[in-house]
KEBA-783416 format. One record per atom (N, C-alpha, C): atom name; x, y, z. Coordinates in steps of 0.1 Angstrom, whole numbers, always signed. Atoms other than C-alpha are relative to their C-alpha. Layout:
% KEBA-783416
CA	X	Y	Z
...
***
This chain:
% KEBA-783416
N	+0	-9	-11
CA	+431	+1154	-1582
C	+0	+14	-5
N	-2	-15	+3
CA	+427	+1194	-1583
C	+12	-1	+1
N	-15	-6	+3
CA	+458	+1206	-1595
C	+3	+11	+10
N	-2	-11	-11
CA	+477	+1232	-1567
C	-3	+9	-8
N	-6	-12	+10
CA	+485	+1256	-1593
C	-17	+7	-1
N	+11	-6	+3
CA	+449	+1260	-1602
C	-14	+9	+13
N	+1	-3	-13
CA	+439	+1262	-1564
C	+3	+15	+6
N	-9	-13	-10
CA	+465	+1292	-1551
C	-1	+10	-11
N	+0	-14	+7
CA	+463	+1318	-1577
C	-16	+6	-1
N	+8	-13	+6
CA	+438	+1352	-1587
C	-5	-1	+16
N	+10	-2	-7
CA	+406	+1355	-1572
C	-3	-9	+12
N	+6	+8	-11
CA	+398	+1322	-1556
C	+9	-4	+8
N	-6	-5	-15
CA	+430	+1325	-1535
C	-5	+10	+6
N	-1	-10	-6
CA	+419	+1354	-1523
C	-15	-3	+11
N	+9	+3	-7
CA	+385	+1341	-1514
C	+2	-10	+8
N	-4	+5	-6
CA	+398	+1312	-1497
C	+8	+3	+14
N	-9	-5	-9
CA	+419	+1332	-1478
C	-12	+11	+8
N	+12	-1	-9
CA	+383	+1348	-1463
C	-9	-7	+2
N	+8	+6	-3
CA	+363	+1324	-1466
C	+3	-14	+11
N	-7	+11	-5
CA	+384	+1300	-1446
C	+13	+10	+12
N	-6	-6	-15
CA	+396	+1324	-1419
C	-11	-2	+11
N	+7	+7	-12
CA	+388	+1314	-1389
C	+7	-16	+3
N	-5	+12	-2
CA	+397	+1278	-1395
C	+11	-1	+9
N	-11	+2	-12
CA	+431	+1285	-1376
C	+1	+7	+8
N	+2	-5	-8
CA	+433	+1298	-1343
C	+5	+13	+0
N	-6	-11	-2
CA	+444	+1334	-1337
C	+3	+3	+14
N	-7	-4	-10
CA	+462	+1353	-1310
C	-11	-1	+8
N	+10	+2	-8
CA	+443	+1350	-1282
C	-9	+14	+4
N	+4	-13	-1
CA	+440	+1390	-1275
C	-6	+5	-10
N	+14	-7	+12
CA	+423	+1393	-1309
C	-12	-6	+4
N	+10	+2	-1
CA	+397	+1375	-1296
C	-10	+2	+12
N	+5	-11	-12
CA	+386	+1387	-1263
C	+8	+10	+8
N	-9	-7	-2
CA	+406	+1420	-1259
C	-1	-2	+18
N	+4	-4	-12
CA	+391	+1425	-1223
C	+2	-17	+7
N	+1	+14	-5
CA	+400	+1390	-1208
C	-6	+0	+14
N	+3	+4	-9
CA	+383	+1377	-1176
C	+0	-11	+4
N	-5	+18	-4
CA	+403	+1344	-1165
C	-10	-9	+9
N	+6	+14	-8
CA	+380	+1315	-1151
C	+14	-13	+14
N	-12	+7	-10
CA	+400	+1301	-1116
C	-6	-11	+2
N	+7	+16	-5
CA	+395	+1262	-1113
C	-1	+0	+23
N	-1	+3	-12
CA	+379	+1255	-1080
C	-8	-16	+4
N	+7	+12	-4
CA	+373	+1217	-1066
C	-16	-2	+3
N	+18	-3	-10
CA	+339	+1227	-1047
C	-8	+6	-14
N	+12	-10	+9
CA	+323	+1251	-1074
C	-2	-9	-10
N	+9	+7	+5
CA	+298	+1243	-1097
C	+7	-5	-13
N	-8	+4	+8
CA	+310	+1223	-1131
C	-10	+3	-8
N	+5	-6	+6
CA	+300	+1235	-1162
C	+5	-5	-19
N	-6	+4	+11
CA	+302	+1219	-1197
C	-5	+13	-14
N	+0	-10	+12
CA	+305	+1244	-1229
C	-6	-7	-15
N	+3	+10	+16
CA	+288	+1225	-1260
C	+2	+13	-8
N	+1	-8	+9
CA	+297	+1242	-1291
C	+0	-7	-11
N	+3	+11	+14
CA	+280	+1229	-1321
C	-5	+5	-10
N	+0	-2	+13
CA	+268	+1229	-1357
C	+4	-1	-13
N	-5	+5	+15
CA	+273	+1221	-1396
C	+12	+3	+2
N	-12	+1	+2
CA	+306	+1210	-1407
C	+3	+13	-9
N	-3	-8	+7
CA	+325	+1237	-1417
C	+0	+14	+5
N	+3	-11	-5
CA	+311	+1264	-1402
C	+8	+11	+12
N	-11	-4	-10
CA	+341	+1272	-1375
C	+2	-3	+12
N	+4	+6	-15
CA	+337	+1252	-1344
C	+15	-2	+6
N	-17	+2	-6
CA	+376	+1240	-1340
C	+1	+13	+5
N	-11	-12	+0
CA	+390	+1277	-1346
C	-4	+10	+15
N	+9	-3	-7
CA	+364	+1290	-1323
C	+6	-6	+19
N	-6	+9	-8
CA	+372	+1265	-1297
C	+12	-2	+11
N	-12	-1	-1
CA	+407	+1269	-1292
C	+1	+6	+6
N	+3	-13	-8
CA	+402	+1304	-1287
C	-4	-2	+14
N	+9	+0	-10
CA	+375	+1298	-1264
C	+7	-4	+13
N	-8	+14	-12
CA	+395	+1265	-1244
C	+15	+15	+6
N	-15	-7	-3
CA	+430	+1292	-1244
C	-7	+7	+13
N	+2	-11	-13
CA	+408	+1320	-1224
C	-8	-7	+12
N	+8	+9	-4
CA	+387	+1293	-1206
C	+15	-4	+13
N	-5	+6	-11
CA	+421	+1279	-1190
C	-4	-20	-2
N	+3	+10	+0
CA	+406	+1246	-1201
C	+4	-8	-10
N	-3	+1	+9
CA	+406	+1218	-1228
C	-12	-5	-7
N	+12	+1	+11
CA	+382	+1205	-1256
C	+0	-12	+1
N	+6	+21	-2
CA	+361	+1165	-1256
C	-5	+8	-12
N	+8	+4	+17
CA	+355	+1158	-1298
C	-16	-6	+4
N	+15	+6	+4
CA	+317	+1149	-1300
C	-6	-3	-14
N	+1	+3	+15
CA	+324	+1140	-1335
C	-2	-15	-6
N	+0	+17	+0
CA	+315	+1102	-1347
C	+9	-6	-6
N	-18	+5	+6
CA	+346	+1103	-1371
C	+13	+2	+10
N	-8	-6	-2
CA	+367	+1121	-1357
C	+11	-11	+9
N	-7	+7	-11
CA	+375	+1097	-1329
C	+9	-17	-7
N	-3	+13	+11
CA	+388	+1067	-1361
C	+15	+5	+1
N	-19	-7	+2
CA	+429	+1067	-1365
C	-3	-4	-16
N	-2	-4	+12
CA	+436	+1072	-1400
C	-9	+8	-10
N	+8	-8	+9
CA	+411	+1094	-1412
C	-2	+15	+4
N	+1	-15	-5
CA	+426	+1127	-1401
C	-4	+9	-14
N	+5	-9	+9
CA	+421	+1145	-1432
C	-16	+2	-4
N	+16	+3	+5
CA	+388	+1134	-1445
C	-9	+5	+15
N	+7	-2	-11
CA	+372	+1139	-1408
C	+6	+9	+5
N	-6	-14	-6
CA	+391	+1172	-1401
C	+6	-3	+11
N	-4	+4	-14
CA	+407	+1160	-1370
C	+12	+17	+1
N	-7	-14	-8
CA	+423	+1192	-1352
C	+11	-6	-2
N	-18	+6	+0
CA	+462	+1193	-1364
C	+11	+0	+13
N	-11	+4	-12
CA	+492	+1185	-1344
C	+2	+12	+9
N	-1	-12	-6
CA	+493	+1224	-1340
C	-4	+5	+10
N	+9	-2	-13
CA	+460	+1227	-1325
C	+3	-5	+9
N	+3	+10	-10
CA	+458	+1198	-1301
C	+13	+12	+11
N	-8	-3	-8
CA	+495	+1211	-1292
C	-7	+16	+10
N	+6	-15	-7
CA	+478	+1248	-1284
C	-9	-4	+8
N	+10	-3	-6
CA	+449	+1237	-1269
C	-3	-22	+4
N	+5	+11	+3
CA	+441	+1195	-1256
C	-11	-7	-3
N	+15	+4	+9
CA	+419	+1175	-1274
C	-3	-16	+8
N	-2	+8	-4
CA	+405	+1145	-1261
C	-15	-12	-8
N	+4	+10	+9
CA	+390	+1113	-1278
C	-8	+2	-15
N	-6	-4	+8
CA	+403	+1122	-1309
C	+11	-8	-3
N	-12	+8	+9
CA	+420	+1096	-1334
C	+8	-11	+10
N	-2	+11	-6
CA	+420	+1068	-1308
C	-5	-13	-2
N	+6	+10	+2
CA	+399	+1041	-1321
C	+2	-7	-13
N	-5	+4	+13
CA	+409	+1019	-1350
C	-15	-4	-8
N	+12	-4	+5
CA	+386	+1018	-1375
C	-8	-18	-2
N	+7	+8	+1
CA	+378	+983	-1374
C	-10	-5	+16
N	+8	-6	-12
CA	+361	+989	-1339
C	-13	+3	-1
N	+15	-6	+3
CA	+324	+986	-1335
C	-3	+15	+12
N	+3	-6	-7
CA	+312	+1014	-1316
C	-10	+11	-2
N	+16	-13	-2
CA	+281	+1039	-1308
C	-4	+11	+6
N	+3	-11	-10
CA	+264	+1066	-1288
C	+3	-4	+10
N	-3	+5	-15
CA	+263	+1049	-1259
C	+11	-4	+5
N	-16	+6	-1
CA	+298	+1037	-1260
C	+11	+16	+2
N	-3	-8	-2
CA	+307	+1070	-1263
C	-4	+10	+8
N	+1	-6	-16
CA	+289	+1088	-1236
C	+8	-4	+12
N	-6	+9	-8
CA	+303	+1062	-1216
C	+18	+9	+4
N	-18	-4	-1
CA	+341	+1075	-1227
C	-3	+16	+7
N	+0	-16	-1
CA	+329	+1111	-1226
C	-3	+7	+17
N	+2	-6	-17
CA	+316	+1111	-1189
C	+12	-3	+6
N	-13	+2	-7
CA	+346	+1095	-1179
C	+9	+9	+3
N	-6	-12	+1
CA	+367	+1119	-1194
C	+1	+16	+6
N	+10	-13	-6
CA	+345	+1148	-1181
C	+7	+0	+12
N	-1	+4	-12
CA	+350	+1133	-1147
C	+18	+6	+5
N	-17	-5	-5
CA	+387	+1136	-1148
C	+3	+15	-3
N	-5	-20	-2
CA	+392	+1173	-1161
C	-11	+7	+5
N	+7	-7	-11
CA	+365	+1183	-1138
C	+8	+0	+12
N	-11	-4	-14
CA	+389	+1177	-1113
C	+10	+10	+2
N	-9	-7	+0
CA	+411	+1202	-1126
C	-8	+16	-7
N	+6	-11	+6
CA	+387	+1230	-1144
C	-15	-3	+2
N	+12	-1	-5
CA	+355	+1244	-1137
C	-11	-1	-13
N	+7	+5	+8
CA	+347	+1243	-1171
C	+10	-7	-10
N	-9	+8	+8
CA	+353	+1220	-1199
C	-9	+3	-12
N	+7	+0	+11
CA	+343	+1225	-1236
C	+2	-16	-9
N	+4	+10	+13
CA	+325	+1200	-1263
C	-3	+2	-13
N	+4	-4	+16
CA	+326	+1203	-1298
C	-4	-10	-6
N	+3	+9	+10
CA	+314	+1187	-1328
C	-16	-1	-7
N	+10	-4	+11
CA	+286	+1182	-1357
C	-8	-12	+7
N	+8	+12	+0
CA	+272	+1147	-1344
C	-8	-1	+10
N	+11	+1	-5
CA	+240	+1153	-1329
C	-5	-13	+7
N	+7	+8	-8
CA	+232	+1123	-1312
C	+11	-6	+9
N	-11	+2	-11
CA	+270	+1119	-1295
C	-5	+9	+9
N	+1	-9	-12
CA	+261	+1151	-1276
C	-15	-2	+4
N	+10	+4	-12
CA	+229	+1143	-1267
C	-1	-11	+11
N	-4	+11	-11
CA	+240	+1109	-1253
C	+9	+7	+14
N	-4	-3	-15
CA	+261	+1129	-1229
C	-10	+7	+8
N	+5	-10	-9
CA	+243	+1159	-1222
C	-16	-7	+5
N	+8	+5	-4
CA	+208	+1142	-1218
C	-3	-18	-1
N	+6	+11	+0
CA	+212	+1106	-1221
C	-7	-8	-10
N	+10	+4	+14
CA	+195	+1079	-1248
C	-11	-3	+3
N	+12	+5	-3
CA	+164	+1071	-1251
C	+1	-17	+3
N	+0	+14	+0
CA	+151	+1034	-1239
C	-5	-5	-11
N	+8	+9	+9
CA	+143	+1012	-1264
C	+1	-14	+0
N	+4	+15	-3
CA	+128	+983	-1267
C	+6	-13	-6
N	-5	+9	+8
CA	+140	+949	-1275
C	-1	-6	-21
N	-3	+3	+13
CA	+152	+938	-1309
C	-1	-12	-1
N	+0	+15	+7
CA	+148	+906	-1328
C	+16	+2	-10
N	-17	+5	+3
CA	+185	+894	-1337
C	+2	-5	-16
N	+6	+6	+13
CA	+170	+878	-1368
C	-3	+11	-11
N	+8	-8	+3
CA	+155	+909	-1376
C	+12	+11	-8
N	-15	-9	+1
CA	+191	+932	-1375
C	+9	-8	-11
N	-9	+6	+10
CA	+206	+901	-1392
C	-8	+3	-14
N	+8	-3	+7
CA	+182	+908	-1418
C	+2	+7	-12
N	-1	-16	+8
CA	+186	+946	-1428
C	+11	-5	+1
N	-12	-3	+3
CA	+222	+939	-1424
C	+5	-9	-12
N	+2	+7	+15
CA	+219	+912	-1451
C	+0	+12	-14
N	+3	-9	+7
CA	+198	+936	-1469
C	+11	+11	-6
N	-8	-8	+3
CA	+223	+966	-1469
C	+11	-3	-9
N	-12	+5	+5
CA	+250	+944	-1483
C	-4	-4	-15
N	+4	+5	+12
CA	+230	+929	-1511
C	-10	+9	-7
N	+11	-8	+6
CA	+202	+958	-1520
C	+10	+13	-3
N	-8	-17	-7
CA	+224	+990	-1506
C	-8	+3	+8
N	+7	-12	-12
CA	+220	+1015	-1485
C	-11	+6	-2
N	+9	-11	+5
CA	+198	+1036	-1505
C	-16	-11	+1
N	+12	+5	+0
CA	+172	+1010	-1504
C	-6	+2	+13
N	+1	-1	-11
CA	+172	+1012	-1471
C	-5	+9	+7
N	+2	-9	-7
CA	+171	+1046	-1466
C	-18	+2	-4
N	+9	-3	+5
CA	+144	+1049	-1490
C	-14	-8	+9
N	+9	+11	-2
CA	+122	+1022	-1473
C	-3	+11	+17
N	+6	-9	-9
CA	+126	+1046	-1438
C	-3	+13	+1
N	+10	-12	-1
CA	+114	+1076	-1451
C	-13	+0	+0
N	+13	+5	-4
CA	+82	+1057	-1452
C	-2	-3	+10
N	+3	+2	-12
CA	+84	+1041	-1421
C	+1	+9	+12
N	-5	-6	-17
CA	+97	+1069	-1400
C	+2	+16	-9
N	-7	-12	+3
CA	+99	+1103	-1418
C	+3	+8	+5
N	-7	-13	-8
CA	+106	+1123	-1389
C	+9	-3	+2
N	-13	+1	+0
CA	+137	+1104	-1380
C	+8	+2	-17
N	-4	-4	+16
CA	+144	+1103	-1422
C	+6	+17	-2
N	+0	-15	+2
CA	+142	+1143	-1421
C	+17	+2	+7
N	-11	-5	-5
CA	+172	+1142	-1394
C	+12	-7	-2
N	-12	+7	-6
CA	+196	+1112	-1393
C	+8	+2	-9
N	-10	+1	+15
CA	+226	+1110	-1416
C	-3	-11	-7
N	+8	+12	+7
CA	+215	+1088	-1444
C	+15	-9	-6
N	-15	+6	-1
CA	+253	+1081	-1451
C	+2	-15	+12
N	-6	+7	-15
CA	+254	+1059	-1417
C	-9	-10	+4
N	+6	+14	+5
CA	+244	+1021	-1424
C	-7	-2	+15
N	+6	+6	-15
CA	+240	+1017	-1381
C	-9	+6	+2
N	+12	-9	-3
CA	+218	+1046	-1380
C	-12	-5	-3
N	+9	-1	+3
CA	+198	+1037	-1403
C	-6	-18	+2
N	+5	+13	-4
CA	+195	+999	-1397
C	-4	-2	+12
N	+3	+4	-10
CA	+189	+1003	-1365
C	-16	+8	+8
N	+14	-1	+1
CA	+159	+1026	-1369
C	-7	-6	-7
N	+9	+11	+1
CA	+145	+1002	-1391
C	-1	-14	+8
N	+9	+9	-8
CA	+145	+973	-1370
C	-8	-1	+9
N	+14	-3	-9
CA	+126	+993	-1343
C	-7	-5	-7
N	+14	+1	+4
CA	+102	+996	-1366
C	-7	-8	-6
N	+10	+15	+2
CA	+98	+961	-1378
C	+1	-8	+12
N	+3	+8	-12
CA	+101	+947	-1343
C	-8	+4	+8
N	+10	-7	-9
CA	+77	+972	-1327
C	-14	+3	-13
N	+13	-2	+11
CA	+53	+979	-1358
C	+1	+19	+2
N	+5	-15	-2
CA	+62	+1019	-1348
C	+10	+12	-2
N	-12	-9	+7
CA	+81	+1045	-1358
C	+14	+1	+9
N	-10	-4	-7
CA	+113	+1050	-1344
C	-1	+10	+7
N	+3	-17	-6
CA	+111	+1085	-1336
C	-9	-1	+12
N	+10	-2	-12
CA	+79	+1075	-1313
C	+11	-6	+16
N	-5	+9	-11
CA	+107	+1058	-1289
C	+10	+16	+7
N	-9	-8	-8
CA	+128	+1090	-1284
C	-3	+18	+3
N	+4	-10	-9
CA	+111	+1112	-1261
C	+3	-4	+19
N	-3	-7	-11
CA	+128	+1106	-1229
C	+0	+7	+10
N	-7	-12	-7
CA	+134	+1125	-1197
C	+13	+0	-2
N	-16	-5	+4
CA	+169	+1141	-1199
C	+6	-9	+14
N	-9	+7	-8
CA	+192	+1122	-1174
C	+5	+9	+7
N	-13	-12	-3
CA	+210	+1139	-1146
C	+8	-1	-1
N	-14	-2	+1
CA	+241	+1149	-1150
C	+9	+9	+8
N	-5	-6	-16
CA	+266	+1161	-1120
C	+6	+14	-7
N	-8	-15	+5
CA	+276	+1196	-1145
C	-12	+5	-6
N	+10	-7	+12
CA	+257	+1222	-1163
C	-1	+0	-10
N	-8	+2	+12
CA	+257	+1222	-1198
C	-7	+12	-5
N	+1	-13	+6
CA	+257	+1254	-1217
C	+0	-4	-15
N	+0	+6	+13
CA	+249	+1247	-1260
C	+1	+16	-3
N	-4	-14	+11
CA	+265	+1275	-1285
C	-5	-4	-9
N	+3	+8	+8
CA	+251	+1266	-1317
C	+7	+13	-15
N	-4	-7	+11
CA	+272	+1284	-1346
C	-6	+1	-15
N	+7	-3	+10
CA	+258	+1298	-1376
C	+5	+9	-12
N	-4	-12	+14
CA	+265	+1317	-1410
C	-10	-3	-8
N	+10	+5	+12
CA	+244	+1324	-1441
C	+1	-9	-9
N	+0	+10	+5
CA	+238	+1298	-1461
C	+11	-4	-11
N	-11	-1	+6
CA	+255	+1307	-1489
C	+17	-3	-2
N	-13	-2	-1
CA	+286	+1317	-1474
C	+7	-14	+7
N	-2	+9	+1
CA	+284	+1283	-1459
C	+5	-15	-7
N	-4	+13	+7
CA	+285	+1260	-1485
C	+11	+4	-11
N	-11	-10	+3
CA	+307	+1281	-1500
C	+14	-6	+7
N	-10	+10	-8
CA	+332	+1272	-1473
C	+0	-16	+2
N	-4	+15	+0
CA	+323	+1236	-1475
C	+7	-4	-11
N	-10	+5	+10
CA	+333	+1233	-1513
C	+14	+7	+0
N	-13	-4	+0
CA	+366	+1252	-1506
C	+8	-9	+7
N	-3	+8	-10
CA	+372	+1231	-1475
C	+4	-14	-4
N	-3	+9	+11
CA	+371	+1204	-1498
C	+9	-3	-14
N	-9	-7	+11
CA	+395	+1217	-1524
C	+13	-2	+11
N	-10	+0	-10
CA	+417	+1223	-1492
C	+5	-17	+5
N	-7	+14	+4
CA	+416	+1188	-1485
C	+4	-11	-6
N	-7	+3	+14
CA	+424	+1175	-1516
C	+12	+0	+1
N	-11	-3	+4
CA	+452	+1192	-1516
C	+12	-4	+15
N	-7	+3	-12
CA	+463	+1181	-1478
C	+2	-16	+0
N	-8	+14	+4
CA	+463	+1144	-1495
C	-13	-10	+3
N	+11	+6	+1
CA	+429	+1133	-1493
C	-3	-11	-5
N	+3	+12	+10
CA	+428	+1109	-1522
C	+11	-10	+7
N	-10	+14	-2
CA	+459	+1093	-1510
C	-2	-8	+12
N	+7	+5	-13
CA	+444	+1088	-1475
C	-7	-14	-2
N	+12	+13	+0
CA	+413	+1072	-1485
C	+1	-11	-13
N	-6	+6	+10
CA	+434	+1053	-1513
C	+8	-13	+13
N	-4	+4	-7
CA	+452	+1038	-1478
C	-13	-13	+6
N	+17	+4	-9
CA	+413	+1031	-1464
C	-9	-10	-12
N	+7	+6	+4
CA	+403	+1014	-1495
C	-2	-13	+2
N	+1	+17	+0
CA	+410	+977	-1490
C	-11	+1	+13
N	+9	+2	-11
CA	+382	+984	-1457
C	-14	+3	-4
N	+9	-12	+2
CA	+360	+1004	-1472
C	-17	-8	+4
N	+16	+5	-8
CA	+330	+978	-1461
C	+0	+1	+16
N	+2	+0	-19
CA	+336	+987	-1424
C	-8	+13	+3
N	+9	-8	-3
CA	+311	+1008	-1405
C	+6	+13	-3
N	-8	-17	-2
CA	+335	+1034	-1398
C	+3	+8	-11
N	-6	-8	+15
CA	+343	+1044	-1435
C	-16	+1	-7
N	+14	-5	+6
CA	+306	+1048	-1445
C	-7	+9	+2
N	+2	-9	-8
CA	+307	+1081	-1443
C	+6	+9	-13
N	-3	-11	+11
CA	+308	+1114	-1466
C	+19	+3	-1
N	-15	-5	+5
CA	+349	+1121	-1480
C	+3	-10	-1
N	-9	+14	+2
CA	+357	+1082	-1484
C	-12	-7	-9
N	+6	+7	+8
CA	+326	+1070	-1502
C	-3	+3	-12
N	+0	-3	+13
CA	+326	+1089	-1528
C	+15	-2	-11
N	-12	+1	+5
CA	+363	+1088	-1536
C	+1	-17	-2
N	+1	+19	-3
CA	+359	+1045	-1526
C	-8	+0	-18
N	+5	+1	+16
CA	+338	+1048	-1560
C	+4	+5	-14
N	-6	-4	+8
CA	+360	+1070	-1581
C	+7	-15	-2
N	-8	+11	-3
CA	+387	+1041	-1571
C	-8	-10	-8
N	+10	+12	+12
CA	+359	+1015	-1587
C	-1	+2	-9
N	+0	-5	+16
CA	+361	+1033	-1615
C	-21	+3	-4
N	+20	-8	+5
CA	+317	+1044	-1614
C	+0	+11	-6
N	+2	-13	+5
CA	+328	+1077	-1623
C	+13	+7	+0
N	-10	-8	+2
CA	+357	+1102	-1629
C	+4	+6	+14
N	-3	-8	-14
CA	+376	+1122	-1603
C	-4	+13	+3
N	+10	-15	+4
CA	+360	+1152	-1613
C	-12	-5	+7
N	+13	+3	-3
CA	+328	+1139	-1606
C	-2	-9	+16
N	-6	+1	-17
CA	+341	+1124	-1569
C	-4	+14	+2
N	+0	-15	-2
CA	+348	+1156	-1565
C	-14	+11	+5
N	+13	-10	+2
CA	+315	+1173	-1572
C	-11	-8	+8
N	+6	+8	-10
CA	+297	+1145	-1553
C	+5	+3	+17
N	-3	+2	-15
CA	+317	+1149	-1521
C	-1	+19	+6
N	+4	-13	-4
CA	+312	+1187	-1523
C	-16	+1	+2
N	+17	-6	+0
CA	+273	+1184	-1529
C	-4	-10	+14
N	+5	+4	-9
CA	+267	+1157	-1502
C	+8	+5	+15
N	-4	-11	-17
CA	+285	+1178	-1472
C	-8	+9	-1
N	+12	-10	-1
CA	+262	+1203	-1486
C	-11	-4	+7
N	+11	+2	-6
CA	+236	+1182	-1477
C	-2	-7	+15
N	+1	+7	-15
CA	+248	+1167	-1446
C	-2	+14	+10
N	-1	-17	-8
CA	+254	+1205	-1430
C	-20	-2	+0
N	+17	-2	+2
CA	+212	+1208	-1443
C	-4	-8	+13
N	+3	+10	-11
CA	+207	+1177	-1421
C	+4	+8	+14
N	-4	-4	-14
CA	+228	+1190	-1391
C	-11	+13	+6
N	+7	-16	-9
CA	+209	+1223	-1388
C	-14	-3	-2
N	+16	+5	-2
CA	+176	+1205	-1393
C	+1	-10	+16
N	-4	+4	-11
CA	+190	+1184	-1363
C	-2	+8	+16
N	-6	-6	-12
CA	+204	+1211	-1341
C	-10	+8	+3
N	+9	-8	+4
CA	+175	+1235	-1352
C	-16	-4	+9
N	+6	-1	-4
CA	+153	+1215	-1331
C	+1	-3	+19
N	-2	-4	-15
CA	+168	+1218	-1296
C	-1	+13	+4
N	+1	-11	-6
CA	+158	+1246	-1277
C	+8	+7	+5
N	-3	-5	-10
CA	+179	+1253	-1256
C	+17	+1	-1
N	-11	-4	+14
CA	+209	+1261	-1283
C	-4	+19	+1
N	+3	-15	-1
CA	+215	+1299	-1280
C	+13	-1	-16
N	-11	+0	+14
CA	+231	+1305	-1318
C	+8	+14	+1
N	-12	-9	+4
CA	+255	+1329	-1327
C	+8	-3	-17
N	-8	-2	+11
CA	+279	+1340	-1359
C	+14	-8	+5
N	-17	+2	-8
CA	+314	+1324	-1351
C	+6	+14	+3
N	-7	-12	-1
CA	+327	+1360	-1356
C	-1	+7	+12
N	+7	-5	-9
CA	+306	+1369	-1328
C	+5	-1	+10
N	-9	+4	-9
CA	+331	+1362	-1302
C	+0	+5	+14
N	+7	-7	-8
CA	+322	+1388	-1277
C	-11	-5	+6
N	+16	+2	-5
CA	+286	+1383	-1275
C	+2	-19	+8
N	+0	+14	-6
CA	+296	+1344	-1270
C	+5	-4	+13
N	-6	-5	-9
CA	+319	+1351	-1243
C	-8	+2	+12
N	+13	-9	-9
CA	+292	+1374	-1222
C	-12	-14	-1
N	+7	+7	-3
CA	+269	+1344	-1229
C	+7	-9	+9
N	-3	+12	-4
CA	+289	+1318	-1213
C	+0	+8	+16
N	+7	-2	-9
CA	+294	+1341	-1186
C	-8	+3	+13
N	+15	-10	-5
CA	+262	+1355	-1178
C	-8	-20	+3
N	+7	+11	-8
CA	+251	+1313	-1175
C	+8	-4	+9
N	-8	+8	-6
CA	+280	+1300	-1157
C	+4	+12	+11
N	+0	+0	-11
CA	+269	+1317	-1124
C	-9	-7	+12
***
């Protein structure tokens, strides 16, 4: 493990200590001096807050803020997040936050639990349903692009599967790996390849067996109409330069090291073949543990593949439209957007 000592002193305390502000909430009057309180009304219109984008980038801290002056509270749209025991590794909002601000399906699902988009639209409308009865708006956060589209518009239909076919690749994955897998649908499907998390065995097994049950790309199945839905939905989409992003991912990563990371996913190893743990912060350390490689070299792997998951997300998010971005810092301007829609 990084040593503290080497962590908290000179320089790169000091950079941590900017480049990782934000992460906890602040007074509320630092962030919109000029407050204009939102009054819950039964009858008026309902209005959901998406605020999304690469890990890392400040979506909690943001959030918080947001939910305090909002009057409201915050629904995770994270596909970890919602696993019990994997609060560090999946950032789950601390005991602090939640207390400041409530969080809701977050660190309820055990991780031997199958579960999907659809399973979680399902929770997420529910949820919706009930603090709509009490606020006019409700905010959604999180990096996992196809949770929030299941709520906000719905999944695509797709067509029947061969059972034979799923048993198959899921053979496959166990006895080839994943990487064979992934590799095999960048051929079959490179537009889905370009976006999904290549980390995420369901993802990716389940757009290849479209495409050996249909002969056709995956991707060609998900063009949809959007679904109605009885609220508005407003998308923030947060942003910083690139740099300064991955920047904050390998610090973020140092930070959770030191919040007990290895000991966590040292807890998580006797599972580590279940869906839920096949996922960037546990699979690389699950291999230190095997002894493939040093803890150093964990390390530098679990920093470079968040790098490249964030790449993914904003190739993701980058292609919805109807995403108005912003800086986190930008706090104001986000504010006046929400609103200038939510009349």
């Amino acid at each position: 493990m990084v040593g503290k000592s080497s962590l908290q002193t000179g320089c790169l305390d000091q950079q941590r200590q900017a480049l990782l502000a934000g992460l906890k909430y602040a007074a509320i009057s630092s962030l919109f001096p000029h407050q204009i309180y939102f009054m819950s009304s039964s009858t008026a219109q309902k209005y959901l807050i998406v605020v999304t984008g690469p890990t890392a980038v400040g979506k909690t801290a943001l959030c918080i803020q947001l939910a305090q002056h909002l009057n409201t509270e915050i629904v995770s749209s994270d596909a970890r997040q919602l696993y019990q025991g994997m609060a560090i590794g999946t950032a789950q909002p601390t005991p602090e936050e939640v207390k400041a601000v409530p969080h809701h399906l977050v660190d309820f699902l055990p991780i031997q639990a199958t579960y999907n988009a659809g399973m979680f639209a399902q929770d997420a409308l529910a949820t919706l349903e009930t603090l709509f009865k009490e606020h006019d708006h409700v905010l959604m956060t999180g990096g996992s692009g196809l949770y929030i589209q299941a709520v906000c518009q719905g999944l695509d239909a797709m067509p029947p599967v061969d059972q034979k076919t799923r048993a198959m690749l899921n053979a496959r994955c166990q006895q080839e790996g994943l990487g064979v897998l992934v590799s095999e649908l960048a051929i079959k499907d490179p537009a889905y390849y370009a976006i999904v998390d290549r980390a995420n065995p369901q993802r990716i097994i389940r757009a290849l067996e479209v495409c050996f049950s249909t002969g056709k790309a995956y991707s060609s199945f998900r063009k949809q109409q959007p679904a109605t839905r009885p609220f508005t939905v407003i998308k923030i989409g947060l942003a910083r330069d690139r740099e300064e992003l991955y920047q904050r991912i390998d610090l973020r990563v140092e930070q959770m090291m030191e919040q007990g990371l290895l000991e966590e996913a040292k807890t998580l190893y006797p599972y580590r073949d279940l869906a839920a743990l096949q996922t960037i912060g546990y699979r690389e350390l699950f291999g230190y543990f095997a002894g493939d490689y040093a803890e150093k070299e964990a390390m530098r792997l679990l920093q470079r593949n968040t790098r490249r998951y964030a790449k993914r997300q904003l190739t993701w998010f980058g292609r919805d439209e109807t995403i108005h971005w912003f800086h986190p810092d930008d706090r104001a301007a986000i504010l006046k957007h929400v609103q200038e829609m939510a009349v």
